[in-house]
N, C-alpha and C positions, 0 to 999 in steps of 0.2 A: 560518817558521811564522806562519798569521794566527791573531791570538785573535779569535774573534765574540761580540758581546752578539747572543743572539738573543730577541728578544721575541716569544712566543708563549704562545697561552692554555693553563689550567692544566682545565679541562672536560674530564669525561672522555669526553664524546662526541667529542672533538679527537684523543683517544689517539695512533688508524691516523695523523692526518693529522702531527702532531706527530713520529710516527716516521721518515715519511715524508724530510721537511724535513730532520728529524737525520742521517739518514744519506747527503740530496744531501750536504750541509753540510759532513759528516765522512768520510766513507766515498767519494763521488764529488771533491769540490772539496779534501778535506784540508785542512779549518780547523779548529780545537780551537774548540769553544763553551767559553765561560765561563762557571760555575754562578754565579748570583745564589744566596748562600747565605740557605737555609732563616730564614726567621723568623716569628714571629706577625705584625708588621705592616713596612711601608714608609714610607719619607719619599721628598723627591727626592734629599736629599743622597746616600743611600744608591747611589740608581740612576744617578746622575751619576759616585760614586764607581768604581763596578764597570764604566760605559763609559769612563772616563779608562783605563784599563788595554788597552784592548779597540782591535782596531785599525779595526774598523767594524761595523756591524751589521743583519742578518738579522731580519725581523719577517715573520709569519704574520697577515696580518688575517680570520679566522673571523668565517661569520656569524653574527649574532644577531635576534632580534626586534625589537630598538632598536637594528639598526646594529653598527656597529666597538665591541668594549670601551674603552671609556675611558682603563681602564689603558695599554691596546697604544698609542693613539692619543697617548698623554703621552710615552710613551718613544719614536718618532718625532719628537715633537716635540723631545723634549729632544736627538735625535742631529743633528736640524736644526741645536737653536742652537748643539750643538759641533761642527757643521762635519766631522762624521765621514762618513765612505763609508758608504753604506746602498742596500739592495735591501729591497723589500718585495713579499710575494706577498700576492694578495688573492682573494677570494672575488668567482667571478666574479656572484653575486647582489647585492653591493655596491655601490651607485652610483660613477658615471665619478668624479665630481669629489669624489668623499672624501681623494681626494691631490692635491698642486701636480703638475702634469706634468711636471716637469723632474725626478724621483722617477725613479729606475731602480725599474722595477715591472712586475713581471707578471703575470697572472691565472692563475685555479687552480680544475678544478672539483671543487665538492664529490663525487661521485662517481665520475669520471675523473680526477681528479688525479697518477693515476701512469701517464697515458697521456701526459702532458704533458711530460714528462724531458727531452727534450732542449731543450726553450725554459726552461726551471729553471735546471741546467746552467748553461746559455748565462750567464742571468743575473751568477749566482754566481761566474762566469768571468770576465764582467766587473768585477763588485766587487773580486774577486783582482786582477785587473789597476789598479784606481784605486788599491791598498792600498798596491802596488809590491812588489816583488820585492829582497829581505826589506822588511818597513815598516821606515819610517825609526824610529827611537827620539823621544822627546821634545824637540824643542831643546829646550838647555842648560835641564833642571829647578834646581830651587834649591837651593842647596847647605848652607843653614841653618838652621836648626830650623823644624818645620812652624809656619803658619802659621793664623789666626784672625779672620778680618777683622769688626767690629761694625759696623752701621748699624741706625738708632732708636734711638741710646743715649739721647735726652732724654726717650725716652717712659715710661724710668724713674727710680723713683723713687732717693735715695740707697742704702739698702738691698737695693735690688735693682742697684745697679749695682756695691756691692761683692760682691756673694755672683756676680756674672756676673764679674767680674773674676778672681775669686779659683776658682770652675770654672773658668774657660778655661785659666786658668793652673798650676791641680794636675795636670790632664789631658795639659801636656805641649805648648801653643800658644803661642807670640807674641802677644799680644795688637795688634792691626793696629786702631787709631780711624779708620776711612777718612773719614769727616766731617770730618775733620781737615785733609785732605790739600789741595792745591792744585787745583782740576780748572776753573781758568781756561786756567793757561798750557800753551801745547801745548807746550811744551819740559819742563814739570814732568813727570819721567819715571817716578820713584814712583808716579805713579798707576797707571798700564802695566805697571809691574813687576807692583805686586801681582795687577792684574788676571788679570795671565800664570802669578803662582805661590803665589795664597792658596790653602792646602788646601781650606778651609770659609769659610765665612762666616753668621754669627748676625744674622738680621735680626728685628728687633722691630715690626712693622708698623704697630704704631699711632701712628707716628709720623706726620706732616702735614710735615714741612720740606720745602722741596727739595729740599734735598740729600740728607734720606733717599730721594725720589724718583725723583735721580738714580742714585743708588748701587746701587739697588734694580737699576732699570731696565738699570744697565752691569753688574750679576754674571748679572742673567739674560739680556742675551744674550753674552757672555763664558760660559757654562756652567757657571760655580763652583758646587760644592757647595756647597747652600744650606737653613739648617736656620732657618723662620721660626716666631714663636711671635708670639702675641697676648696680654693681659693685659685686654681687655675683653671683659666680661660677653656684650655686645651685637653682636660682630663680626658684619657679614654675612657667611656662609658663601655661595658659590655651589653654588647646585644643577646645575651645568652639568659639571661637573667630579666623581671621586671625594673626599672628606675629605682621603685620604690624603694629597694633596698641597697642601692647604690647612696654614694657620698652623696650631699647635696650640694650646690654648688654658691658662693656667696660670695659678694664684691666682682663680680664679675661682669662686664659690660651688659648693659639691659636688663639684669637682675637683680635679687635680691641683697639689700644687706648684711652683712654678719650677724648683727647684731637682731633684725626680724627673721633669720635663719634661726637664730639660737632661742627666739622665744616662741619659733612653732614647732621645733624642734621637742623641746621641751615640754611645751604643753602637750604632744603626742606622747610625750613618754609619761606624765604623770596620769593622764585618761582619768578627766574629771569626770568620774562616772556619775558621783549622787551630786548632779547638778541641782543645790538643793538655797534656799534663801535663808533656813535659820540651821545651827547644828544640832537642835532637838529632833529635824527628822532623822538625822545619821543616828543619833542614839535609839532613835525609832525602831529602824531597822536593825540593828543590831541584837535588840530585845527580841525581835522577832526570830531573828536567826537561832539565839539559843533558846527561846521556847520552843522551835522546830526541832531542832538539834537533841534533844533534852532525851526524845523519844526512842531510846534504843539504838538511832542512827539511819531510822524509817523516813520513807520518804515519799512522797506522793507527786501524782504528774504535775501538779497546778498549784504546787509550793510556789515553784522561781514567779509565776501568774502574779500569785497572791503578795509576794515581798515585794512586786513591782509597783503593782497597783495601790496597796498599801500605803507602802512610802512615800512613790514619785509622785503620786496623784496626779495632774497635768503637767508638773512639771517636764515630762522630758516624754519624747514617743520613740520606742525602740519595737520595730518590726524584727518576728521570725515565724519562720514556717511552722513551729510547735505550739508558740503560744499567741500569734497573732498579736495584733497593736492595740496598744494599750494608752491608759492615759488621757482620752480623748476630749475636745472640748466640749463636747455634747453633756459628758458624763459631771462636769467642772458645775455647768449651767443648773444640772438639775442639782444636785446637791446643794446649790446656793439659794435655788428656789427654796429648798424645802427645812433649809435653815431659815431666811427669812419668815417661814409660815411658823414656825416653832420659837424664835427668839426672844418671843413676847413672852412666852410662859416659861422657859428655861433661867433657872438662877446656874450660871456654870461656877459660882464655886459648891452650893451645893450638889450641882452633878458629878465636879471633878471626883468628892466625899463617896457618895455612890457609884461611882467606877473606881474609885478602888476596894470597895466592899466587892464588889461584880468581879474585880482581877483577882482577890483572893481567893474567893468561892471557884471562879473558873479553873484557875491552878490549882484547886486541889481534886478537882473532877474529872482531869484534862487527861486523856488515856491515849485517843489517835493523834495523829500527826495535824489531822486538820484542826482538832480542838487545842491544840498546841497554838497554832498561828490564829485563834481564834483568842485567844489570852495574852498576846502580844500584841493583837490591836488592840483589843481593850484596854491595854495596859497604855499604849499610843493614844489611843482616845482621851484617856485621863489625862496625860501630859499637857496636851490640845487644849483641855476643859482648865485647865491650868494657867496656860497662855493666853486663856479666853478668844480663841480661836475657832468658835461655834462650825461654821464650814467645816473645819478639818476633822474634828469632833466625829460630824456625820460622817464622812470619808471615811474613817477607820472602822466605825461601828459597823457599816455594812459589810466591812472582810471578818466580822464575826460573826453574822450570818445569824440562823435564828435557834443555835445548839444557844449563844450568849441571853439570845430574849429569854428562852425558854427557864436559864438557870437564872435571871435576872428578875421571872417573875415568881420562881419557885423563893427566892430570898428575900422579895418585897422590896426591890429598890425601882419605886416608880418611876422616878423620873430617868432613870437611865433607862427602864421598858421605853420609855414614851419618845426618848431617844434612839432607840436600837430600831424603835415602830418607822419612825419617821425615813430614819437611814432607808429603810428596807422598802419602804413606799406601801405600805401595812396600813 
């Protein structure tokens, strides 16, 4: 299974073309995109974080009045410094030289674009092929508590370097002084290490040393996640560029504190995706993933659909053009209804008992992708019947759909029929 960061504009005049893309993507090529999850703003650490996951990435460059979005054109950039496989389609009204030519790239026209299928394909075919067949995992990630690397530390003051001290370290980081470190000797290997496995890195820019200059210079082209902030009034912002990915600026007249700088900072770089109330739904999910996974490496359009809904149930609503919104209240309501109508006749630890007869039988039947994610709710639904979580129960039963009824009546486990019934509105 590849996961793709795919970079693409968020316009809704881009919709068709957006849809287009998502479905070579996932539907033709069989790669899971990866949702950059929903927030009011962006850092790069954020978007650094979400391609370290990701085994290469797909970008859409749409035209505009002033050229390539700025946005699109960063997040290229940043797959550049990480050395990540990338294919990029472009608008064929955008000039030649907006990309290096050595860019797996191919043009696209805004009107004809879906006459062009088979050189897309082609592309996409090859970037599977650079991924490799499965991607490799990470060499040897680090095995010790995550990491926090500082540079600029003298451009503060006393009080600000314990209140930085003392976030970085409530939050659950290592505190890493790379200024510190040795980066004469080539044999000094600490340097490399961390280069290889600091989660984040806190750069204070206003610093002037070398060595924050150095440091600066080896986490960005090393790719580390990197959350920069300024303390002067007077920073020159470049206009060339969006804000977003400029320092942010903190203690500064009219603005923000250091200290609510560093904790939205922060939460943009950790991107609490499974915004979730217990951590049985995360195990939730996770089961599902590798019951998906299980399958050869196969993969269906309305998998990432199905892990959504699944899991998040109402929790969270995340719009795209491929798989539409999800999650809804409407859908919250009826499932509550129609547990209330069932509650009276349901013993859920006997049901939990029959959904896991139902999750064994399933797994050993399970052949497609879909029956696959149909045996990881189930398995989810048990968990639920567990927690005596009736609601949630139904929720999962219905992402099994009626391949579970069907082997749940061929098995004789009634009361999960009479459950899967109910789910299904049967």
């Amino acid at each position: 299974m590849h996961i793709i960061y795919w970079a693409h504009s968020y316009r809704k005049e881009d919709a068709a073309l957006n849809k287009h893309f998502g479905i070579l993507i996932e539907q033709s090529e069989r790669m899971i995109v990866n949702f950059d999850p929903p927030s009011p703003s962006v850092n790069e650490s954020k978007l650094a974080q979400n391609l370290r996951s990701c085994d290469g990435m797909v970008a859409v460059l749409t035209w505009r009045d002033r050229g390539a979005s700025p946005y699109l054109m960063y997040e290229v950039g940043l797959s550049l410094r990480a050395r990540k496989p990338l294919a990029v389609f472009i608008d064929d009204r955008l000039p030649s030289s907006i990309l290096p030519r050595r860019i797996l790239q191919r043009r696209f026209s805004h009107r004809t674009y879906f006459r062009q299928f088979r050189e897309h394909t082609d592309a996409l075919r090859l970037l599977r092929s650079c991924m490799g067949e499965p991607p490799p995992s990470r060499y040897q990630p680090s095995s010790t508590q995550r990491t926090c690397g500082l540079v600029g530390w003298k451009a503060l003051d006393r009080d600000s370097q314990n209140l930085v001290r003392k976030f970085v370290t409530v939050r659950g980081y290592e505190v890493v002084q790379l200024e510190r470190l040795d980066r004469v000797s080539g044999l000094a290997f600490e340097r490399y290490e961390h280069l290889a496995t600091l989660d984040v890195a806190l750069e204070f820019v206003d610093s002037r040393s070398s060595l924050s200059a150095y440091w600066a210079g080896a986490l960005s082209a090393a790719a580390v996640p990197r959350i920069a902030i300024t303390l002067d009034p007077q920073y020159p912002f470049s206009d060339e560029m969006p804000r977003d990915f400029q320092p942010r600026p903190a203690n500064v007249p009219g603005g923000r504190s250091l200290e609510d700088v560093l904790q939205s900072e922060f939460d943009l770089y950790e991107q609490n995706f499974l915004v979730v109330e217990d951590a049985e739904s995360i195990e939730r999910y996770t089961k599902m993933q590798v019951q998906a996974v299980t399958f050869a490496g196969r993969y269906e359009a309305d998998t990432r659909k199905q892990y959504m809904e699944v899991v998040m149930g109402n929790k969270v609503n995340v719009s795209s053009s491929v798989v539409g919104v999800i999650g809804d209240q409407a859908q919250n309501v009826t499932v509550t209804q129609a547990w209330n109508n069932l509650e009276r006749r349901i013993d859920l630890v006997q049901l939990a008992d029959e959904l896991r007869r139902l999750h064994e039988a399933l797994e050993r039947e399970a052949t497609q992708p879909s029956q696959k994610l149909a045996v990881g709710a189930v398995a989810a639904a048990e968990q639920s019947a567990i927690d005596k979580d009736g609601p949630k129960v139904l929720e999962y039963l219905k992402a099994g759909g009626k391949w579970a009824l069907n082997v749940a009546e061929k098995i004789g486990v009634d009361l999960a029929k009479e459950a899967i019934k109910a789910a299904l509105g049967l």
